[in-house]
N, C-alpha and C positions, 0 to 999 in steps of 0.2 A: 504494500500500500504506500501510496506517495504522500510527500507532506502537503497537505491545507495551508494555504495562505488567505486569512479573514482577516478584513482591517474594518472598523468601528467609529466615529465617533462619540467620545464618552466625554464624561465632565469628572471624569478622575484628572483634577488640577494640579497638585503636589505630593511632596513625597511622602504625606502622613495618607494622603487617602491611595498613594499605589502602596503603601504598606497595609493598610486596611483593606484590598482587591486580593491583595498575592495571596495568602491560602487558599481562596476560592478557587484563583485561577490557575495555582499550582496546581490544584487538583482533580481541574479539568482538564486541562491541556497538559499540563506537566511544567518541571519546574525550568528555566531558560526556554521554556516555549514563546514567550511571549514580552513585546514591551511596550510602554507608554510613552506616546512624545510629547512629555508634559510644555512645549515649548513650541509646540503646533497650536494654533489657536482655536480647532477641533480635539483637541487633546487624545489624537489616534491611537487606539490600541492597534498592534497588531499582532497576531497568533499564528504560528507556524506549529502544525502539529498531527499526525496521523490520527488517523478514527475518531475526528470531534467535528461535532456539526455545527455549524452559525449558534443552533439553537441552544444548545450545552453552552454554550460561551458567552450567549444573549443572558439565559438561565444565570451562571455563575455572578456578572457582576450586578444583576439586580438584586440578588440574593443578597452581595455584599453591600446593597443601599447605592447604586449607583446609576445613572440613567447611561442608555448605551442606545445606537443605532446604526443599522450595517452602512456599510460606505458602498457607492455604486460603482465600479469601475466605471 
């Protein structure tokens, strides 16, 4: 299986609230699966990762209190 590449806009802004996302997102995607460009003014996650769907990732950071929404290519 190939890796997934999902990018996001989220309002995960700094590094107390991507410390507050990473267990979630550890644990769906796995851990260096993924990062935040807290320095994007969309503040892009992006998730590189086999066997996770939009939806599991969509899942994980609302879970963790966050608003997220897919990016279109």
């Amino acid at each position: 299986m190939e890796d997934k590449k999902f990018q996001f806009k989220t309002n995960i802004n700094c590094s107390s609230c991507v410390s507050k996302v990473t267990p979630f997102l550890n644990e769906a995607a796995g851990e260096n699966q993924w990062e935040v460009d807290t320095t994007n003014r969309f503040k892009v996650l992006t998730v590189v990762s086999k066997g996770i769907t939009e939806q599991q990732i969509v899942d994980s950071v609302e879970k963790a209190g966050f608003k997220i929404e897919a990016v279109s290519e």
